[in-house]
N, C-alpha and C positions, 0 to 999 in steps of 0.2 A: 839738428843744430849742433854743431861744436863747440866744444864748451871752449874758449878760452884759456891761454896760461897767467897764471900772476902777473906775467911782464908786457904781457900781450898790451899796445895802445890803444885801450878803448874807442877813444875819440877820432884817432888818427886811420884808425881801421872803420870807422864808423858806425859804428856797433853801439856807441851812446853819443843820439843828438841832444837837440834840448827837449824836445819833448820828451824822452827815454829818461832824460839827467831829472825833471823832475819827478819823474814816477817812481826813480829810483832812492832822489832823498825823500819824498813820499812813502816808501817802505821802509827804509832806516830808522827815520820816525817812527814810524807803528812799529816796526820790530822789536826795535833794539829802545825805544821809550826814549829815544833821543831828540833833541829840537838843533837843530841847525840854521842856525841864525845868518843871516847875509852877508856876515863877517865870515864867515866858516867859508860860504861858495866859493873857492878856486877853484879853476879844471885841475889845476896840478894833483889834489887832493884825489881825487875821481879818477885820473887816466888811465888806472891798472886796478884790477881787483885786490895787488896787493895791496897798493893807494890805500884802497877803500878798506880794507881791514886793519891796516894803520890809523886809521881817521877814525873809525869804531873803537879800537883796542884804545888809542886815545882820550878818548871821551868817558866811557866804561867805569872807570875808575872816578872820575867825578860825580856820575851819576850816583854810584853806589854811595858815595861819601854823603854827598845831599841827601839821597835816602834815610841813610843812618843819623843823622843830623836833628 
């Protein structure tokens, strides 16, 4: 399988349906100890794995904060 580039369109290439979308905030969650709330679900966020590491690297920082808290 090939991997994808950051800019590659996930969605548009097809490569994340909905089934796929949830599996994939389903490990986000477990990974990264994140919740992703219904608010959060836009494709926009998701379309590229940079998307998706923007949307991580976003969040990151409030988690740690609540941590420390």
């Amino acid at each position: 399988m090939e991997v994808p580039s950051p800019d590659t369109d996930l969605v548009e290439t097809g490569l994340l349906d909905s089934l796929r979308f949830v599996e994939l905030l389903a490990h986000l969650e477990e990974t990264f100890g994140l919740t992703v709330s219904v608010d959060d679900i836009e494709v926009e966020h998701f379309r590229t794995t940079a998307r998706i590491a923007e949307f991580i690297a976003r969040r990151l920082p409030r988690l740690r904060a609540q941590g420390a808290a």
